[in-house]
Each structure stands twice: as structure tokens, then as C-alpha cells.
N, C-alpha and C positions, 0 to 999 in steps of 0.2 A: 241591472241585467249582468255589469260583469260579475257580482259575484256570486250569481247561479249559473256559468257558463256551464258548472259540472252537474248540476241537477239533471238534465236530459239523459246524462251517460250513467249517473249510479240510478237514479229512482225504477226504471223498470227491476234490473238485477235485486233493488232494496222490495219493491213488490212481489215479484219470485221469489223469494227465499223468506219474507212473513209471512206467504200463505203457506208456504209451500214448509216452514214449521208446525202445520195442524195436521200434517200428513202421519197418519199413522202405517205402523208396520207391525208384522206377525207378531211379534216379543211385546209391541209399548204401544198404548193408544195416543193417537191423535193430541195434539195440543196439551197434553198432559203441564208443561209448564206455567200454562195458564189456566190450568182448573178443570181443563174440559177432560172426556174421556170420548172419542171419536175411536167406533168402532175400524177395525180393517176393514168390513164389509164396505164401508163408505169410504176408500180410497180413494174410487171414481170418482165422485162428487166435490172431494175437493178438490183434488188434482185438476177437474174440469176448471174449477173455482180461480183456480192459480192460475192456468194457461189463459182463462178469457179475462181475467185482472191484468194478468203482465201485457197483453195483447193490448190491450188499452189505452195501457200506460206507454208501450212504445208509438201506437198511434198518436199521442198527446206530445211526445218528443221527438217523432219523427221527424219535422221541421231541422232541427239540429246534426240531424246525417246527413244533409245536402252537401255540407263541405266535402261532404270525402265523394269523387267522381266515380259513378260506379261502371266498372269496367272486371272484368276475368277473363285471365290464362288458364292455360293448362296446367302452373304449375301450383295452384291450387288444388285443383282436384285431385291429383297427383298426391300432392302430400295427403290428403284425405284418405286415399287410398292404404298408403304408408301407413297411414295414424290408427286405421282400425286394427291391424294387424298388429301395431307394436301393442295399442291395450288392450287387446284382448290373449295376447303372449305375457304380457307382465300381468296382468291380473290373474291369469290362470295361474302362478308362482305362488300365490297367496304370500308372498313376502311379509306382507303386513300383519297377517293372522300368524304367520307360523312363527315370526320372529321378533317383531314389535310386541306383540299380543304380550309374550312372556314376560318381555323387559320391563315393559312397565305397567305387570301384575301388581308387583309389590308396591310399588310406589301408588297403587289406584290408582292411575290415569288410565289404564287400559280401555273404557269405556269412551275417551276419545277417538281410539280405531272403531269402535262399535255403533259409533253416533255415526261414520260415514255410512254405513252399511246403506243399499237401497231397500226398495220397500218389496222389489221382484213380485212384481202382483202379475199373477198369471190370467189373463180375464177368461181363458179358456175352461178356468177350473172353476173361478171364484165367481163367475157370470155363467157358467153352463147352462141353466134354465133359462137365459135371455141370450140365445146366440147372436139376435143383431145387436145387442147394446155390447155383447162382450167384441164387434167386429167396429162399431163403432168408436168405442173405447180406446180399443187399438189403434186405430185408423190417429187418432185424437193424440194418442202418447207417441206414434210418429213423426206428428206433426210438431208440436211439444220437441222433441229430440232434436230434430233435422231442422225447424225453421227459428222456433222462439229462443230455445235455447244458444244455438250459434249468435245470433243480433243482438241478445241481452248481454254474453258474455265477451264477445268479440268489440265491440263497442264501447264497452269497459274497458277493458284490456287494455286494446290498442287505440282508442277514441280518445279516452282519457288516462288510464294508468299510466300508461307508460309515457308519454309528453309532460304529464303532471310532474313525474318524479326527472324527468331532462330537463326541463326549465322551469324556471317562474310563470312567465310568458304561455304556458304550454299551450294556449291556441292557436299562438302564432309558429307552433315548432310544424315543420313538415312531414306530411306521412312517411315511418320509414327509418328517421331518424332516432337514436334512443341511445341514452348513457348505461355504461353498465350495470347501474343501478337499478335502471328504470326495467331492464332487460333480466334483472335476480328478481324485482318485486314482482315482473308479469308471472313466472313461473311459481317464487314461492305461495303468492295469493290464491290461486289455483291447488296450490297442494293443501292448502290449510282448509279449501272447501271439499276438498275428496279425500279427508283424510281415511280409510278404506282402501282408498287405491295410491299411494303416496309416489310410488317409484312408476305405475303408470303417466298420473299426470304431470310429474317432473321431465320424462320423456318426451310426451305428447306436447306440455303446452310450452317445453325448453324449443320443440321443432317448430313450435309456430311462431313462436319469437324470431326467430331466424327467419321464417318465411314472410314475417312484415318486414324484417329488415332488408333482407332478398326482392322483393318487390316493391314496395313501399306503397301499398298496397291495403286498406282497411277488408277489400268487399272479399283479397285473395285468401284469407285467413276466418275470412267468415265462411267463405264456400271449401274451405279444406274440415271446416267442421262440422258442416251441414255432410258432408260427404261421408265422415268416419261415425255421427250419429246415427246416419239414416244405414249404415253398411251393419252396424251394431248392433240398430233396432234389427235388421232382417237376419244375422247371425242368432241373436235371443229366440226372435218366434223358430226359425227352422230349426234350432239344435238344443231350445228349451233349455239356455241358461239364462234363465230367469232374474238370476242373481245379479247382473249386469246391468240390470234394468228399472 
């Protein structure tokens, strides 16, 4: 057992992101590195596939988040609040498209900013003929946003990345504590999964580094990100940047 203590904390996040590689987008079909050719139309279906896999999987590792005592302030939500507003202020800059994009045209790596890109599936448009599947659906990539996503990636983070890279020990490290390594790895890891949005999520998840170390705190950095997810998803439907999504 001790040396799958970290299994519980990477395997959800490691099932979210193989499915959630067969997810195609307007430009490239689905799964294309494995052979397949998954239409856009069929975003739903995997995206659903992803969310009830990783769901699963944290149900199977749930046992292992009892250590952390689950309690929330205020100043969680709080940052939450903060957090929407700075990424959705930096990603509007298009930083990364206007000035990354060029730099490294030549060298061809540009399609590293490109592979962040989201897949912006509008179900309003792309489901029109099935109103309740397209309110479903929605209902579904909310949930996805605001619930699985914060516990997959917060539990990483700060469950195990960051005590991992402060000790050897890192089971025995206490919530909250973290070296300044450990406190560069939470934020660069994060930038390297949204490359797309570079200088948003260096903001966002440099503030929630702080805010575990400020509270010491697992569940307060999980509910600052369920809070700027779910404040995101309802900025996208009402103002139709789809892009963001």
C-alpha cells in the first residue's frame, strides 16, 4: 500500500484526460491519434463518457480524501469569485494567440497553443432539434465544471503535488504546508494543461496556491474552484463565449 499512496490522487485526473483525448473539436476529429475519427457531432457522448468514467473513478478513491477534514470559509468562495473575473479578463487579452501564436510560428511549435484550444460546443446550436438533450447536456457540462473538475484537479494539486515535491514523507506533510518548489510545480503543471490560456492559469492557480497556504485548507481551494467554474459556465451560456468552454 505504501507505494500506491499516490494512486487515489493522479488516477481520476489520469481517466479525465484519456477520455477526455477522443474529444473532438470543430478543426480535428476525435481520437485522431489513435486511429479513430470521432465526429464533432458526437462531443456529447464522449464528454458524457468522460464525466461518468472520472466519476467513478473518484468514487473508487474516495476513501483516501478522508484525511483532509472537510470544513469551508468564506475565503474560499471569495477567491472564487476573484478567480472568474481574472480569467475571463486575461483570456479576453488573447495573449497567447496574439503573441505566443507568432513566436513560435517558425520554430512549428505553434500548434502547442492550438492543442489548448477548447472544443466551445454550443448545444444550443449543435443539439437544436433535441431541446431537452441540448438542456441536459448542459445541465451535465456544468456539473463536469463546478463539481468533477474542482475534486479531480484540487486533489492533485494540493492532495498530492504539492506535499510530494516538500517531502519525501509527503503523507505525513500537513495541509497547507509547501516549499517553494512545490508551490512553482502546482502553478507551472496547470499552465502546461491549459496551454491556450497560459498567463490566465499562472494567475488563477498562482492564487490558489496561496489560498491553501492561507488556510491550509484542501476543501477551501476546491470550493474557490467549483465557484469560478460554475460563475464561467453561466458567463458562456448568458454572453455566448462559447470559447471558454
Amino acid at each position: 500500500m505504501m507505494r500506491v499512496r499516490w494512486l487515489p490522487f493522479v488516477l481520476p485526473l489520469a481517466v479525465f484526460m484519456l477520455v477526455g483525448a477522443l474529444e473532438p473539436t470543430p478543426e480535428t476529429p476525435g481520437g485522431k491519434a489513435v486511429g479513430l475519427a470521432i465526429p464533432y457531432s458526437a462531443y456529447p457522448i464522449v464528454y458524457t463518457l468522460k464525466i461518468a468514467a472520472t466519476v467513478a473513478a473518484l468514487l473508487c478513491c474516495w476513501p483516501a480524501y478522508r484525511r483532509f477534514p472537510f470544513r469551508l470559509g468564506w475565503l474560499g468562495i471569495a477567491a472564487g469569485v476573484v478567480g472568474v473575473v481574472v480569467w475571463i479578463g486575461l483570456c479576453s487579452l488573447k495573449i497567447e494567440e496574439n503573441y505566443l501564436v507568432p513566436l513560435l510560428k517558425p520554430l512549428g511549435l505553434d500548434g502547442l497553443i492550438a492543442a489548448g484550444h477548447r472544443s466551445g460546443f454550443n448545444p444550443f446550436v449543435e443539439l437544436a432539434a433535441q431541446p431537452l438533450w441540448a438542456y441536459a447536456f448542459l445541465a451535465l457540462r456544468l456539473f463536469g465544471m463546478a463539481a468533477v473538475v474542482p475534486l479531480v484537479e484540487e486533489f492533485l494539486y494540493r492532495g498530492f503535488l504539492t506535499p510530494f515535491v516538500t517531502r519525501q514523507d509527503w503523507w505525513n506533510v500537513p495541509q497547507g504546508e509547501a516549499s517553494r518548489a512545490a508551490i512553482a510545480m502546482a502553478i507551472v503543471l496547470p499552465m502546461a494543461m491549459h496551454p491556450a490560456e497560459l498567463l490566465a492559469a499562472a494567475a488563477w492557480f498562482g492564487m490558489v496556491a496561496w489560498l491553501f497556504v492561507r488556510t491550509r485548507n484542501v476543501w477551501e481551494c476546491i470550493a474557490a474552484h467549483a465557484v469560478t467554474n460554475l460563475l464561467l459556465g453561466v458567463y458562456v451560456v448568458v454572453w455566448g463565449e462559447w470559447s471558454l468552454m
